[in-house]
C-alpha positions in Angstrom: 23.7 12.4 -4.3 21.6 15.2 -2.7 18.8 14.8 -0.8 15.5 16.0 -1.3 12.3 16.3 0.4 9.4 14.9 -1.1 7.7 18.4 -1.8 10.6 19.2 -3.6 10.3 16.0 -5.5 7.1 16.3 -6.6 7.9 20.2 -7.9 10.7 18.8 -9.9 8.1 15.9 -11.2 5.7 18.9 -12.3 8.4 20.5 -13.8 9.4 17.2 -16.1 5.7 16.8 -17.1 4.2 14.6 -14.7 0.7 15.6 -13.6 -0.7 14.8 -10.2 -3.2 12.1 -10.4 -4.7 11.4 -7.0 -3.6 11.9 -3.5 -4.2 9.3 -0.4 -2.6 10.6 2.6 0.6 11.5 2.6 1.3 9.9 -0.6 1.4 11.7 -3.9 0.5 9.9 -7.2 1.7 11.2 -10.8 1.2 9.3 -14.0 2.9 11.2 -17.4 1.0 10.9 -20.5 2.6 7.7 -22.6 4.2 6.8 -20.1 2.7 3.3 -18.4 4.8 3.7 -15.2 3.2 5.6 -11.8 5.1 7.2 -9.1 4.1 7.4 -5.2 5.9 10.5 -3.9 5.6 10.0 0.0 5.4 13.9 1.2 5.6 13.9 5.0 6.7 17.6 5.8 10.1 18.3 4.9 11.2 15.3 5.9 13.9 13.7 2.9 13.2 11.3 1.0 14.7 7.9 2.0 18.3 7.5 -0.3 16.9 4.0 -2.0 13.1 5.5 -2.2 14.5 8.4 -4.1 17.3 6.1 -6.2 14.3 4.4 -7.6 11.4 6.7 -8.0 14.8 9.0 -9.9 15.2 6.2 -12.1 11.3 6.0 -12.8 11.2 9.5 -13.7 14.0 9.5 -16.0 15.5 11.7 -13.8 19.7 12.7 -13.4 21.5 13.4 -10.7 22.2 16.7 -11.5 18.6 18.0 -12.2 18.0 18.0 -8.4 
């Protein structure tokens, strides 16, 4: 699996139709309409996501593998 940063998570979450909701700090929140589930995209520079941390916020987002 590729890492990512989480700038470049949160473009790929625009692009899949999640809209940015709030943002506290560092952290990113996006909520997609009819969807109940929310999803904290920590964005610290370019820094890469942790390889769990992006395992589950990918499997929130409906998110494959190859789409990154």
């Amino acid at each position: 699996m590729k890492s990512v940063s989480g700038k470049d998570f949160a473009r790929l979450l625009e692009k899949k139709g999640w809209q940015l909701k709030r943002v506290k700090g560092s952290h990113h929140v996006y909520v997609k309409p009819g969807n109940p589930a929310r999803i904290s995209v920590p964005i610290h520079g370019n820094q890469p996501l942790k390889i769990g941390l992006q395992k589950h916020l990918m499997k929130l987002a409906e998110i494959e593998d190859e789409e990154l």
